[in-house]
Structure formats: structure tokens, C-alpha cells
KOLDO-425115 format. One record per residue (C-alpha): residue in three letters; chain; y negated, x negated, z. Coordinates in nm, 4 decimals. Each point is the difference from the previous one (the first is absolute). Layout:
KOLDO-425115
['ALA' 'A' [Y X Z]]
...
***
This chain:
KOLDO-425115
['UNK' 'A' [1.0358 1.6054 1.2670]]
['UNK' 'A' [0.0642 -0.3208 -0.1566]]
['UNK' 'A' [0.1272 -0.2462 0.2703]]
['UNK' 'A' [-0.1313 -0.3908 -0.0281]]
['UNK' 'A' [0.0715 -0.3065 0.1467]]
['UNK' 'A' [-0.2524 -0.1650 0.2114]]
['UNK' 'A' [0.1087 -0.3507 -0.0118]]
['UNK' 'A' [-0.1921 -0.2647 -0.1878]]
['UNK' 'A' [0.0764 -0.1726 -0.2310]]
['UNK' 'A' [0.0191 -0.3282 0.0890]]
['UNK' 'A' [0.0468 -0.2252 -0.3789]]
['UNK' 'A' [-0.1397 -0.3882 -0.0682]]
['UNK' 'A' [-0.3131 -0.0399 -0.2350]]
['UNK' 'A' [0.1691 0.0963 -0.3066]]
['UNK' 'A' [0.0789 0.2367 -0.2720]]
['UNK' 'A' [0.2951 0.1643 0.1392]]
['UNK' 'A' [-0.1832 0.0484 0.3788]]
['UNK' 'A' [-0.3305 0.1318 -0.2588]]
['UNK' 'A' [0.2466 0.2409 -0.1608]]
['UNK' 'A' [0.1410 0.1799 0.2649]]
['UNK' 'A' [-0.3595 0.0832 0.1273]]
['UNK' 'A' [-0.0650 0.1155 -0.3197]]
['UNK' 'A' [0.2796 0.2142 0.0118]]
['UNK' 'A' [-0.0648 0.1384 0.3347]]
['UNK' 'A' [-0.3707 0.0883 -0.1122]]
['UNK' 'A' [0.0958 0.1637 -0.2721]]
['UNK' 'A' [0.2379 0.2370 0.2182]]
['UNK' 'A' [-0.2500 0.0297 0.2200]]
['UNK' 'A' [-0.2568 0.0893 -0.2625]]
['UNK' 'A' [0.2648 0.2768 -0.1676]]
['UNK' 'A' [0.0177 0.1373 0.4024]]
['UNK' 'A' [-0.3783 0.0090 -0.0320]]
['UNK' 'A' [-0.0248 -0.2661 0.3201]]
['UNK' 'A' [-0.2689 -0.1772 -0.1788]]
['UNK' 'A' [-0.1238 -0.2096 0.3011]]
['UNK' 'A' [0.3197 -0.1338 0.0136]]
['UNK' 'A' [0.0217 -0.0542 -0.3911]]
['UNK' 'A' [-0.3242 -0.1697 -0.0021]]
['UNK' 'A' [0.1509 -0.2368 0.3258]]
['UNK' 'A' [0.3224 -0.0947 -0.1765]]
['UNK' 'A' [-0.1866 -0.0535 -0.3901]]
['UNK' 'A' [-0.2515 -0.2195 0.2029]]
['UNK' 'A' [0.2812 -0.2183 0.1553]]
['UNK' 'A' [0.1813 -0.0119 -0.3451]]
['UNK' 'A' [-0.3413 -0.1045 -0.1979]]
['UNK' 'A' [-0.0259 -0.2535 0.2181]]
['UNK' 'A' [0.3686 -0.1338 0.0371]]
['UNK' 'A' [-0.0703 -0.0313 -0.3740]]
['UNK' 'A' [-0.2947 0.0014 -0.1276]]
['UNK' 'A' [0.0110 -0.0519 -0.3468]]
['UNK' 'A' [0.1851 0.3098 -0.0673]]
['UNK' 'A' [-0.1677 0.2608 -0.1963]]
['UNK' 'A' [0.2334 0.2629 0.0270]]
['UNK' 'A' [-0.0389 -0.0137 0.3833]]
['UNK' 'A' [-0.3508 0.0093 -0.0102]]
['UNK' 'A' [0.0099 0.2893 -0.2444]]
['UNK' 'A' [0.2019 0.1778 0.2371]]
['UNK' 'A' [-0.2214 -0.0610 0.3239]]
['UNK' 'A' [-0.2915 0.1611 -0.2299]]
['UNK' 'A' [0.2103 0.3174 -0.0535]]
['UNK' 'A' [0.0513 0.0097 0.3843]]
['UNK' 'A' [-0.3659 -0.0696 0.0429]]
['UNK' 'A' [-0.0726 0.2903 -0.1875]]
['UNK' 'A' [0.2254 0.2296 0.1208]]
['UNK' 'A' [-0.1819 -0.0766 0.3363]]
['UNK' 'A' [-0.3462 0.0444 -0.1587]]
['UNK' 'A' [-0.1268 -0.3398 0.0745]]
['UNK' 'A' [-0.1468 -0.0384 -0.3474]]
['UNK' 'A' [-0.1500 -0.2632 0.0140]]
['UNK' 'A' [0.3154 -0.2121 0.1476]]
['UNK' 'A' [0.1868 0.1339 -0.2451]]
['UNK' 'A' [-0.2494 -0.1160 -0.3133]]
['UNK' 'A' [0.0145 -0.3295 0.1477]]
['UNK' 'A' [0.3947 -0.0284 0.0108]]
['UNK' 'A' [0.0001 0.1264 -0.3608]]
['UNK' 'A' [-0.2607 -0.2233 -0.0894]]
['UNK' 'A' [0.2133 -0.2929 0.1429]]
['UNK' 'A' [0.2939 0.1073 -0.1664]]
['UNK' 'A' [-0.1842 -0.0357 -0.3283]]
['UNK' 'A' [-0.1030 -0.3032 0.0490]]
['UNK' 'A' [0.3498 -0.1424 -0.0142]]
['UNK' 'A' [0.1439 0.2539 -0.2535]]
['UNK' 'A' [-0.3132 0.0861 -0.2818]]
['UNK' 'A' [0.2825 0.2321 -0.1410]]
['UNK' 'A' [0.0277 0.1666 0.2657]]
['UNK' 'A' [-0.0239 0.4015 -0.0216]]
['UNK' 'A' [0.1368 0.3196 0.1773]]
['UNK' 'A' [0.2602 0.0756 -0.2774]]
['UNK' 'A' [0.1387 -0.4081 -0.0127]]
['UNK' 'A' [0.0547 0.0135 0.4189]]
['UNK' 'A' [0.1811 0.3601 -0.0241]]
['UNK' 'A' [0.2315 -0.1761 -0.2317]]
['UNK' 'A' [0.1016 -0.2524 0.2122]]
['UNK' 'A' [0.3735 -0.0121 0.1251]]
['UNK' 'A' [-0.0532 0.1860 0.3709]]
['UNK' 'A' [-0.2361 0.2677 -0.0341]]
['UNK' 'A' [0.2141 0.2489 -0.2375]]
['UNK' 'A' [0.0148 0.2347 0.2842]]
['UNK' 'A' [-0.2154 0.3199 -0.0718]]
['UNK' 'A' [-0.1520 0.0150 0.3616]]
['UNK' 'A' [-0.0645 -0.3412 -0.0459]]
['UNK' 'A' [-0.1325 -0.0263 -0.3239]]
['UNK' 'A' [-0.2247 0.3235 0.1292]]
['UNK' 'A' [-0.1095 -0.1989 0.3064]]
['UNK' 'A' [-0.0809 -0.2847 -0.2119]]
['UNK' 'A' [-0.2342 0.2001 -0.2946]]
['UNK' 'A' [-0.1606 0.1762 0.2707]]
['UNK' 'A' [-0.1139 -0.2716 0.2067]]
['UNK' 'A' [-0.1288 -0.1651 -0.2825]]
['UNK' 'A' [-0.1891 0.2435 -0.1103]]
['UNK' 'A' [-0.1912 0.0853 0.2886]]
['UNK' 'A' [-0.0936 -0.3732 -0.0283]]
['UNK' 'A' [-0.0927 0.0757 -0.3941]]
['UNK' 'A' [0.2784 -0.1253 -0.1528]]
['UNK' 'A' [0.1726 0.2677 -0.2610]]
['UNK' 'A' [0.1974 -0.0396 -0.3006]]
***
């Protein structure tokens, strides 16, 4: 199994703390831990919150959990500060070129209602 470290991450209210969160939930969401996903994309939402990307990210762990409706509403958020905003423009952003990740990503959304 796939060994993890169980100390937290302990960052100031700013991008760079809201980043590594983000990174850990997306590891965690690739590892299928989606409780965990959801718990670190919450923290980085709010560390900064007017970052689309992040909350386009806690949708697709949202979804991957099947809490729907959480996950409309993070999407919906995301939109709101990004009107571009669409499945295809976030899998193009510099991070997610991984295929596992990128698979993660599409599926989440999806079960949400988000496709390309």
C-alpha cells in the first residue's frame, strides 16, 4: 500500500499554505481517500477563497464521494468567479497532466454533471 504522512500541514492564510492542501487532496483523491480530499480542498477554498481552480477541484472530490449536491455547489462557486470555466479549460491547467489525475478529475465531475 501507499504509505502517507499524517502530519498537518500547518501554512499562514495564504496561497502557498492553500496550495499544498490542494495538492494533498488531490493525492488523496487519486488514492480514492475522498473524506480526506474533501477535508484538505475545504481548508484550501477557504485559505483562498477566490480561487476557482480550487473550488473546481473540491467539486471533483465532492463527486467522487457522491455528495452531489456539495459538489454542484462548489462548481457553482467556482463559476461564479471564472464564467469560462469548463471541464476541458481546468484539465489544461499546469498540475493535473497526470492520467490518474486527470481521470480522477473528469470523473468526479461528472458524477456532479459536469462533462465535456
Amino acid at each position: 500500500g501507499v504509505q502517507t504522512c499524517a502530519l498537518p500541514i500547518l501554512c499562514p492564510k495564504d496561497s502557498w499554505g492553500a496550495r499544498a492542501h490542494l495538492l494533498r487532496a488531490g493525492i488523496f483523491r487519486t488514492l480514492g481517500r475522498f473524506d480526506e480530499s474533501i477535508e484538505d480542498g475545504e481548508i484550501a477554498c477557504h485559505l483562498a477563497p477566490r480561487m476557482f481552480a480550487f473550488h473546481a477541484h473540491l467539486a471533483a472530490s465532492y463527486g467522487m464521494a457522491h455528495r452531489l449536491e456539495e459538489g454542484r455547489q462548489a462548481w457553482a462557486h467556482a463559476l461564479a468567479l471564472e464564467p469560462a470555466l469548463s471541464l476541458d479549460l481546468l484539465l489544461a491547467r499546469r498540475g493535473v497532466a497526470h492520467p490518474r489525475r486527470q481521470q480522477a478529475i473528469e470523473v468526479g465531475l461528472r458524477n456532479i454533471g459536469i462533462t465535456r
